[in-house]
C-alpha atoms as one frame of an Amber mdcrd trajectory, in Angstrom:
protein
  96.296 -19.521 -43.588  93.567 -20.140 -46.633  92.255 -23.054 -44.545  91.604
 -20.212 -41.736  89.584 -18.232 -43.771  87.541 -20.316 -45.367  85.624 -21.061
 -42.070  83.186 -19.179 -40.403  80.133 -19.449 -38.433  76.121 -18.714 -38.235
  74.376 -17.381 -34.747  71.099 -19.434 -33.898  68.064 -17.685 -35.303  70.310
 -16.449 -38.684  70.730 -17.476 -42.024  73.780 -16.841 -43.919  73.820 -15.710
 -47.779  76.855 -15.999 -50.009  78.229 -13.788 -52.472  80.527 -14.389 -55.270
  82.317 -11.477 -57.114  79.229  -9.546 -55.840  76.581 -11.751 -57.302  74.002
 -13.655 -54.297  74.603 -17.258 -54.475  71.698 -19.460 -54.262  72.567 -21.666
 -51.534  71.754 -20.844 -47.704  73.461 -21.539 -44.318  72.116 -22.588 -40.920
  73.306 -21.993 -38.027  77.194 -23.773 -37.342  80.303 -23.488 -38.876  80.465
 -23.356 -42.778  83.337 -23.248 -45.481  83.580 -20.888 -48.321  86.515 -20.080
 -50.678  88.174 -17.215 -49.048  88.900 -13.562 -50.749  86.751 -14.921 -53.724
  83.289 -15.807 -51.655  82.276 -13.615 -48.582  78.694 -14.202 -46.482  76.067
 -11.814 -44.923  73.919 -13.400 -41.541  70.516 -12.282 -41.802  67.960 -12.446
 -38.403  64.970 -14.533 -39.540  63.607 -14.410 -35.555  61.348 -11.358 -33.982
  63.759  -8.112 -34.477  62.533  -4.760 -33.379  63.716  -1.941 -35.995  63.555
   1.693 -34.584  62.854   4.825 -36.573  63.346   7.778 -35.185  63.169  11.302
 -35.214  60.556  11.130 -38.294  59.536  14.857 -39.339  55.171  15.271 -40.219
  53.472  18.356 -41.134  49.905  18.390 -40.485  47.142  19.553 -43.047  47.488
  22.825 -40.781  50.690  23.482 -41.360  52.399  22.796 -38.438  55.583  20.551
 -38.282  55.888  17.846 -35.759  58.081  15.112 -35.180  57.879  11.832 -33.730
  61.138  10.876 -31.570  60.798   7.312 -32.179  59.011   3.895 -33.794  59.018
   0.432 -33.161  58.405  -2.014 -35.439  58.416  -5.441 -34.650  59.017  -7.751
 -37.504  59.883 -11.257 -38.696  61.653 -12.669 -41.888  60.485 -16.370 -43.249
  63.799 -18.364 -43.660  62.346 -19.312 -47.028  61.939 -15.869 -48.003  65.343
 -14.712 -47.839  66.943 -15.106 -50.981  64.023 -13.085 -52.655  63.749 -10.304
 -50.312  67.589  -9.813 -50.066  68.104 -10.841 -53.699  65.165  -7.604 -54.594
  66.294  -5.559 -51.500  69.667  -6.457 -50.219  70.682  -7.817 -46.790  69.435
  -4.439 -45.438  66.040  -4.666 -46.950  64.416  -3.167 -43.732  65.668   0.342
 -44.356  63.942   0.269 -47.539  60.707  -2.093 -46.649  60.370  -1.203 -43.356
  62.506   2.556 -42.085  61.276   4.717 -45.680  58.053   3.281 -45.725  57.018
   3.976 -42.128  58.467   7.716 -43.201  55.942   7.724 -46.322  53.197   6.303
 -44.445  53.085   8.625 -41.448  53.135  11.768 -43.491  50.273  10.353 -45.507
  48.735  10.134 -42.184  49.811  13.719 -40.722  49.144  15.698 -44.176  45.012
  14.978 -44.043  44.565  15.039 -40.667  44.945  18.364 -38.319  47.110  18.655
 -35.219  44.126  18.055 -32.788  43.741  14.788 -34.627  47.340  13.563 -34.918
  48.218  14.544 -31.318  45.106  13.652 -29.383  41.959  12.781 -31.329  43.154
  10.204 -33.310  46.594   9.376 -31.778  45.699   5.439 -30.584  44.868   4.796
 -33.974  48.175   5.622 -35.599  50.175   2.778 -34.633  47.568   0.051 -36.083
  46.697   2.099 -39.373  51.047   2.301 -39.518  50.755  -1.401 -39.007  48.090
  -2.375 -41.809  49.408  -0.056 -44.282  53.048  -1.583 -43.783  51.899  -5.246
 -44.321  49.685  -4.462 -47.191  52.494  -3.287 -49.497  54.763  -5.985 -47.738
  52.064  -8.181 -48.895  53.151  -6.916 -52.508  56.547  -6.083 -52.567  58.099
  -8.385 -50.015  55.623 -11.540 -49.407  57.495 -13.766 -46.189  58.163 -10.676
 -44.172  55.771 -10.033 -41.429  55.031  -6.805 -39.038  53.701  -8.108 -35.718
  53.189  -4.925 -34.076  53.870  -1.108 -34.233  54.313   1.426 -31.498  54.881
   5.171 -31.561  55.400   7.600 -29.599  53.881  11.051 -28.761  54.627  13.613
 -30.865  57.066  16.532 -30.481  55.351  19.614 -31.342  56.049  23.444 -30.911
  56.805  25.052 -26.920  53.627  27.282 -27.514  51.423  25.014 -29.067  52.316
  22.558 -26.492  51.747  25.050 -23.204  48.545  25.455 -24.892  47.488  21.962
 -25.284  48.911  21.579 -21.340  46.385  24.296 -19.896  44.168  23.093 -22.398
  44.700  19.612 -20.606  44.386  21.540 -16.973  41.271  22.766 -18.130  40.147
  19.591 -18.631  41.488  18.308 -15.750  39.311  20.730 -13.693  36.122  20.131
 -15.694  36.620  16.045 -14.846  37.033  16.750 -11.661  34.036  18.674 -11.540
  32.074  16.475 -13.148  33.124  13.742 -10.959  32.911  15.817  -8.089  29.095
  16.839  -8.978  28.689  13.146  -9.503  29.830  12.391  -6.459  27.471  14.875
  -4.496  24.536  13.613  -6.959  25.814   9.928  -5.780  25.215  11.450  -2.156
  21.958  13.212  -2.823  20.914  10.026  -4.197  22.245   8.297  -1.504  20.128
  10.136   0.467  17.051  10.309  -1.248  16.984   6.544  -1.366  17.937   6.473
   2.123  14.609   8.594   2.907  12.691   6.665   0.654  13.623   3.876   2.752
  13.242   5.472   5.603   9.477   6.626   4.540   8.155   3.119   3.116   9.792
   1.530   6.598   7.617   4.191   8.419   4.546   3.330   5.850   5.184  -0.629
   6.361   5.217  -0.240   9.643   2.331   2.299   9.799   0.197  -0.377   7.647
   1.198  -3.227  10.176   0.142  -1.383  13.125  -3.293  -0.210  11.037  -3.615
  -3.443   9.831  -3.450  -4.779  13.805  -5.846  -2.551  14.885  -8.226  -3.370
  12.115  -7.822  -7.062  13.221  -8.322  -6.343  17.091 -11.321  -3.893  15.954
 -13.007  -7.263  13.817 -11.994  -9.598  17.124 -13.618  -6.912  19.139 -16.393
  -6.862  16.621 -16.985 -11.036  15.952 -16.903 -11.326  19.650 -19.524  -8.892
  20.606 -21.265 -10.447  17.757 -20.799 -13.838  19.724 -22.493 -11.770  22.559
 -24.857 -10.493  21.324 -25.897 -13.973  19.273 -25.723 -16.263  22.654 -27.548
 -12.985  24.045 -30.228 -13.343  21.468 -30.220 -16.763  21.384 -30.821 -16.662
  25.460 -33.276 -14.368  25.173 -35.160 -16.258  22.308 -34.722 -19.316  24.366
 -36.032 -17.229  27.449 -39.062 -15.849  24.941 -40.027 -19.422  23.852 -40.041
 -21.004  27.357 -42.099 -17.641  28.375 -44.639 -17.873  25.617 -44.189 -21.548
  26.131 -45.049 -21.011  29.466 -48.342 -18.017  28.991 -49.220 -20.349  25.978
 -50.116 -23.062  28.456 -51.435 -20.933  30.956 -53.997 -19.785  28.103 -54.644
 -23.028  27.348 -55.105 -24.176  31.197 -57.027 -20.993  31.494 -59.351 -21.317
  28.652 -60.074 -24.403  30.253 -60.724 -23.486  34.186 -62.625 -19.986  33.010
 -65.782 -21.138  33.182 -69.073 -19.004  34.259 -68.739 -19.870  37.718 -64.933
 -19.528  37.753 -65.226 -15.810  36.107 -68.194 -15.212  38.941 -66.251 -15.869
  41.857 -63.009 -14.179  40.721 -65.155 -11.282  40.636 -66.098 -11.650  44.546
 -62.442 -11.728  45.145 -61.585  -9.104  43.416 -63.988  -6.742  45.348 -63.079
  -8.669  48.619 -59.030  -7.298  48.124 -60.058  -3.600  47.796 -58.694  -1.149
  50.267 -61.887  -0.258  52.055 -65.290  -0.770  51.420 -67.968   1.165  53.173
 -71.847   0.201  53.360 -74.790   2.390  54.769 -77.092   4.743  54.464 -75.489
   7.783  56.239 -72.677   8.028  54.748 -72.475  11.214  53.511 -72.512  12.574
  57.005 -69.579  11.036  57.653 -67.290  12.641  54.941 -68.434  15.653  55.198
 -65.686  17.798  56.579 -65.292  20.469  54.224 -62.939  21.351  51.084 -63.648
  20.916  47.550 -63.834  18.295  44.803 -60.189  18.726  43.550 -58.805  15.626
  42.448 -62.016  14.719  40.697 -61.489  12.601  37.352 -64.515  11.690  35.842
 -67.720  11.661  36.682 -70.252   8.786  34.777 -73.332   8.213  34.782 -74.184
   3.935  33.027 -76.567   1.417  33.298 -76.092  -1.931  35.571 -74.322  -3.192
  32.710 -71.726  -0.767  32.774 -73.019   0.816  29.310 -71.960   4.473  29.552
 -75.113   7.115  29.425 -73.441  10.158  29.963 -69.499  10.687  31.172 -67.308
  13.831  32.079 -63.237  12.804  32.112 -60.190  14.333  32.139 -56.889  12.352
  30.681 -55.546  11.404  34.602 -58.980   9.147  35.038 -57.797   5.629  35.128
 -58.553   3.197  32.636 -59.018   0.288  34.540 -61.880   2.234  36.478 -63.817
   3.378  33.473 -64.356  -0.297  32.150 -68.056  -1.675  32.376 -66.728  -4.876
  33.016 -65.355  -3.372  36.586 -68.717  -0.929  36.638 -70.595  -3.947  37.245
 -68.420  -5.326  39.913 -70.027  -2.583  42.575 -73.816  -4.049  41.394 -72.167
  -6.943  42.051 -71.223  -6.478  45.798 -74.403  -4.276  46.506 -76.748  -7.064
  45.357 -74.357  -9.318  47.825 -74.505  -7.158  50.667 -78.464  -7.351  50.496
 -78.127 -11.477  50.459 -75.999 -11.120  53.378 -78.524  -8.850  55.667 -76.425
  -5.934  54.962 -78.961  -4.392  53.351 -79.780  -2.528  49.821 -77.374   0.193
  50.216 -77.527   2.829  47.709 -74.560   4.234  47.872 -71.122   2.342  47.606
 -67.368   3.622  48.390 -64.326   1.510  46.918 -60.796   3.503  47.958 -57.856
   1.679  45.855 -53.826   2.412  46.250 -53.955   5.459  43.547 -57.568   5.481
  43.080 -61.448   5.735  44.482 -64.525   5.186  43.083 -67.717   6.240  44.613
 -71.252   4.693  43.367 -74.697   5.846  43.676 -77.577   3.554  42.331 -80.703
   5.387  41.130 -82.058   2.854  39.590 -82.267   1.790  35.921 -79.007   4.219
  36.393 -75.859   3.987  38.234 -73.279   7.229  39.014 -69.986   6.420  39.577
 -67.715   9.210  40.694 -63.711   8.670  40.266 -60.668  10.463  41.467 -57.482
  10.489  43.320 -57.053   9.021  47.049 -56.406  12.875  48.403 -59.993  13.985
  46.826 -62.744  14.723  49.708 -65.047  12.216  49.669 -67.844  14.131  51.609
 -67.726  16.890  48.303 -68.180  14.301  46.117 -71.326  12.562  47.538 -72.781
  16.163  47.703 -72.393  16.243  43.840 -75.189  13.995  43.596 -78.235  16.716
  44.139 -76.387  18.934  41.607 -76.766  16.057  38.961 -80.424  15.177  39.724
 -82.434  17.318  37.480 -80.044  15.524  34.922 -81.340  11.933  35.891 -84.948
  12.006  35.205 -84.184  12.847  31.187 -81.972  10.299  31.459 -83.935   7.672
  32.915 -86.802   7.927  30.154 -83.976   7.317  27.702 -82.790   4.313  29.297
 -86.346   3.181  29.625 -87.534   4.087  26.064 -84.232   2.119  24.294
């Protein structure tokens, strides 16, 4: 019957401690069966693997005055097998409900009595359970070195009905402002949204505004190089065209500087009186213009020597140029003094009618009046000028003669 109980045994992740006559034994079990002198020798198993201890219902007044309570606490410890004797030879075999249950009362009412209710139950409630857990292991550090707190977790906090209804609107209330918020983010989201939509929207229009600018500018500077072509193989044609034409009159000069000679010059002259319209010779012919009318169409009216040096001349600005020149003057001398060599005989008057143009010559000699004007103007009128010009002639006739 001794032999019975003087065995016993030790669960796996325990230690067992003896006493003898109440007085802890130095030696330690493991886990198995052990002997010990029964009635005089009896053994405690302590857990020296993670154990979770639970405190609850732990009373805190905040620096406000209110009471609140906490329903429960975890802490999560862990005993070093080579700590055991000490720690249950200093606190017993129940050394957590002095280490670890009246120290996480102390601590938490050091916490609640300096902080207010809006700390301990909102503001600073995720702190509590690691500032629970530091300040544990610090004195643990002291009092009880080996045993460890791996983690502590609380609960909320009871506090008062009315309090707490006013903590839960308080909670609604901010419930509704987050949900505005979010909801005015949401709609500034969507006016952003669509002010970066438009902004899109405008520098796609403004990209593709600039393309289509930027093609036009390109088919203006085509259109612009290749009338520039033009007009350079225009210009260069025409300079070619210029210096084959000057070229050209540039020989000609040259061809002509050599075939004008005196004689040459002489006989063009001929020709050119030969390829007038009509050329009249005689002596009557005023009778035969004479049919009435006036002198309108009358140009000029001047009065030279053979030469064609102008005496005395009466124009308007539709005379023609080409008439007016001694150089063609002299061309009717020419053709009178021809007609005599030919038997036609020294005529003293001579009528030249042109396309746009007559010219009507009467030689008093040194002198010679030439009358000009249009086709349409009556010859007859104009040969009877000649008596009305006259008494002019004899003045003008000494001052040929005296120069």
């Amino acid at each position: 019957m001794n032999l019975i109980f003087s065995f016993h045994s030790i669960d796996e992740g325990h230690v067992g401690v003896y006493y003898r006559g109440g007085a802890l034994l130095q030696n330690i079990s493991h886990p198995g069966y052990h002997m010990m002198i029964p009635f005089i020798t009896s053994h405690k198993s302590v857990q020296v693997t993670l154990q979770t201890d639970e405190v609850k219902n732990v009373p805190c007044g905040t620096s406000g005055g209110v009471m609140i309570y906490f329903d429960r606490i975890e802490v999560v410890n862990i005993l070093s097998p080579n700590s055991v004797f000490d720690i249950v030879k200093n606190y017993t075999a129940d050394y957590d409900r002095t280490l670890i249950f009246n120290k996480v009362h102390h601590e938490l009412n050091q916490f609640c009595s300096s902080h207010n209710l809006q700390e301990v139950y909102i503001d600073l409630f995720d702190q509590i359970d690691e500032n629970l857990k530091t300040a544990l292991q610090r004195d643990l550090n002291e009092m009880a070195p080996g045993l460890y707190i791996q983690a502590v977790r609380v609960t909320k906090p009871k506090i008062p009905e009315t309090i707490r209804k006013n903590y839960e609107l308080m909670e609604g209330e901010k419930t509704k402002l987050l949900i505005s918020i979010q909801h005015q983010k949401v709609v500034e989201k969507d006016a952003e949204t669509e002010r970066k939509k438009a902004v899109i929207e405008a520098e796609k229009e403004a990209l593709v505004a600039k393309i289509q600018f930027d093609q036009k500018i390109m088919e203006k500077e085509s259109l612009q190089r290749m009338s520039q072509i033009e007009d350079e193989i225009h210009l260069a044609r025409q300079k070619s065209r210029s210096d084959a034409d000057f070229y050209q009159t540039q020989k000609e000069a040259e061809a002509n500087r050599l075939l004008l000679t005196k004689e040459y010059i002489e006989l063009k002259k001929y020709e050119a009186v030969a390829k007038n319209n009509k050329v009249y010779y005689g002596t009557e012919i005023p009778s035969m213009f004479i049919h009435g009318g006036c002198t309108d169409g009358l140009h000029c009216i001047l009065i030279t020597d053979r030469d064609g040096v102008p005496v005395l001349k009466v124009t308007n600005d539709k005379a023609p140029e080409l008439a007016m020149r001694p150089s063609f003057l002299t061309t009717f001398g020419m053709a009178t003094d021809q007609g005599g060599k030919l038997g036609l005989g020294k005529n003293r008057t001579l009528i030249c009618m042109y396309s746009t143009f007559q010219v009507v010559q009467i030689n008093k000699l040194p002198l010679v009046i030439s009358f000009i004007g249009s086709v349409s103007c009556n010859t007859g009128q104009i040969l009877l000028l000649e008596q009305h010009i006259e008494p002019l002639l004899s003045d003008l006739k000494m001052v040929v003669a005296e120069s």
